[in-house]
C-alpha positions, -999 to +999 in steps of 0.1 A: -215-026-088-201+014-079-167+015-062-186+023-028-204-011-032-170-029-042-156-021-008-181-026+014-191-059+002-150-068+006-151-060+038-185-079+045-162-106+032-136-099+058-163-099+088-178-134+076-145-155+078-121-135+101-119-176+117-094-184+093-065-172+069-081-144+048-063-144+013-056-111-002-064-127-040-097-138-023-110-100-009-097-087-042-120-110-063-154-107-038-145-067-046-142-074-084-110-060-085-077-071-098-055-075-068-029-047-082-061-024-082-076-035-048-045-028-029-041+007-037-080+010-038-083-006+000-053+018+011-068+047+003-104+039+015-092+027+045-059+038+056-048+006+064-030-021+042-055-052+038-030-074+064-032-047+086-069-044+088-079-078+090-050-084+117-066-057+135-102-069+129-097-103+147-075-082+176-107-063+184-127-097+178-111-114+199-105-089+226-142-085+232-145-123+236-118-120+264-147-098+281-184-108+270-173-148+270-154-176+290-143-188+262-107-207+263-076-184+256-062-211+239-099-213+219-100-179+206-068-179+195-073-207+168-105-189+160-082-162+153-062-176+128-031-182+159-013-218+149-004-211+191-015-196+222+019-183+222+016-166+191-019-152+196-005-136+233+026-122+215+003-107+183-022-094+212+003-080+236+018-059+207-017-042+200-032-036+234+001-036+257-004-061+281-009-105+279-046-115+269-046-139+304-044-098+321-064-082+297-093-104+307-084-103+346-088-063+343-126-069+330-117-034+312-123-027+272-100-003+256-120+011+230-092+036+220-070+010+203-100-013+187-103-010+152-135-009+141-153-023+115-148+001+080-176+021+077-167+041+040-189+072+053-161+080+070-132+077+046-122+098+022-129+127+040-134+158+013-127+157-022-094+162-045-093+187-068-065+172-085-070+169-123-041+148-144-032+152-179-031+121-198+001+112-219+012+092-237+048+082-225+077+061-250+091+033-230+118+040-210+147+020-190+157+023-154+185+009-131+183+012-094+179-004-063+151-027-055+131-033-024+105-059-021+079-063+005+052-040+028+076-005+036+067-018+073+101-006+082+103+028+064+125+007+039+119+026+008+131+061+020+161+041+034+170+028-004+167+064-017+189+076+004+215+044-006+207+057-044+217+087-035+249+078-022+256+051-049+237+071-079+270+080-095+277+040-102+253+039-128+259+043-163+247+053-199+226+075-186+195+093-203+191+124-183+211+130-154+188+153-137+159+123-137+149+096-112+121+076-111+102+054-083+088+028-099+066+003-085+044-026-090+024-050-072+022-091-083-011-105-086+001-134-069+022-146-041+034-128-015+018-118+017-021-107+015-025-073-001+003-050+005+034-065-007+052-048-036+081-040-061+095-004-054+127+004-073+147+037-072+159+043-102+175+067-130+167+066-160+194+050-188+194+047-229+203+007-224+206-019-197+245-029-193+269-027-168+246-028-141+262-021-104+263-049-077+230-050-061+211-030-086+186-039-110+173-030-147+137-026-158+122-015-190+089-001-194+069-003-221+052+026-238+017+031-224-007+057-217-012+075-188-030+099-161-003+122-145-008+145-115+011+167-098+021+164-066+032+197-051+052+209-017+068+186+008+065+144+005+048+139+040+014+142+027+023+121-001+001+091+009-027+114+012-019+122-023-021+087-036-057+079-018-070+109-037-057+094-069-067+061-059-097+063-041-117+096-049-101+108-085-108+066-098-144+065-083-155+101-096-143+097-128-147+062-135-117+056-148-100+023-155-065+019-139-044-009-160-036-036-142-004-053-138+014-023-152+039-001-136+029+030-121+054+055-110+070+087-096+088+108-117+114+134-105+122+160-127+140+193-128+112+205-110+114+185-076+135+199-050+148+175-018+141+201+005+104+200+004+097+236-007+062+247-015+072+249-053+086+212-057+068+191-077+062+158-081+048+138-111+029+105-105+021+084-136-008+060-135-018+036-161-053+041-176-069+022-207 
């Protein structure tokens, strides 16, 4: 089954039980993917974390009902996945502005704010050019600050910043010029599909005397694909689906599960977002 197939039979998936509490393990298994892999993979073929989409799925779903049906408020919001009516009118009032008791009154779609279903002929728009170099990295130690959970609140930039301020507090450092963002995702637990482990970090020659509210990690030797990511940080993301979606389909490459992948910032990357910064991003392959 090609990567193409792989996401459009995942979010056939999503279509046939949007009635109920759509697991991210669940979507990641019907995809044949590990759910590390799927939730990178699904970002960049979609633009939309998994939670997001699906949310957004049974909005539009159940918005139309509003319209085409007289179905009970109360009734489509349990066929939502709502617990409450209460919940379903806050959840719905959030995406299309106004109460779902109004929105049906008004008799009026708002096909601007629906999300439709994924269609993959329109993702991924154009190719990437990028081309990595594979390494082979030694293992390496970091100590940092940690942040755990779906960046829904531009949290990660906000703990670089903290690093920043703080970075000074760590000590037995390896090279002071060098930072690293290093993330992971579980393959269990948490909520479905986007929630992660992001830690800024620095990198150290042993993991002691570790600053309040910082954490240590070690990462093992491994091989990896590294591309360079060049100019200013606000096309990042775009960045990642290349490497995620269009560089791993093309190439059929393997990206190792349940390892770390991570940024690395070098000599070579300047804050400021100048056209010659540059930005390392290493992926685990097999």
């Amino acid at each position: 089954m090609g990567y193409r197939d792989r996401i459009n039979r995942a979010t056939a998936y999503i279509e046939a039980n949007l009635n109920r509490d759509i697991k991210a393990a669940e979507v990641a298994r019907e995809a044949a993917y590990s759910l590390f892999h799927f939730h990178r993979i699904f970002l960049a073929a979609t633009g939309d974390t998994l939670k997001a989409y699906i949310r957004m799925r049974q909005m539009t779903r159940a918005a139309r009902r509003l319209i085409e049906t007289d179905t009970g408020i109360i009734d489509i919001a349990l066929d939502a996945g709502f617990d409450s009516q209460e919940a379903f009118t806050r959840a719905f009032k959030k995406v299309f502005g106004i109460p779902p008791g109004k929105y049906r009154k008004q008799n009026r779609h708002y096909p601007s704010v629906y999300k439709n279903r994924f269609n993959f002929d329109l993702c991924l728009k154009g190719g990437c050019d990028m081309t990595p170099e594979i390494k082979e990295k030694k293992g390496f130690k970091i100590v940092g600050l940690r942040y755990f959970g779906a960046n829904e609140n531009n949290s990660i930039p906000k703990i670089w910043d903290e690093l920043l301020e703080r970075g000074g507090e760590i000590r037995h450092l390896d090279n002071p010029k060098h930072y690293y963002g290093l993330c992971s995702v579980p393959e269990e637990g948490g909520e479905p599909g986007e929630q992660f482990e992001y830690i800024a970090g620095r990198a150290v020659t042993r993991l002691a005397d570790i600053p309040d509210n910082m954490v240590g990690r070690e990462v093992p030797a491994g091989r990896y694909a590294v591309f360079t990511h060049t100019g200013s940080l606000d096309n990042l993301k775009e960045t990642y689906a290349c490497i995620y979606g269009e560089w791993a389909k093309t190439e059929g490459v393997e990206i190792l599960s349940g390892a770390y992948d991570f940024e690395f910032y070098s000599e070579d990357f300047h804050p400021s977002g100048s056209e010659n910064s540059k930005l390392y991003i290493y992926v685990p392959v097999k």
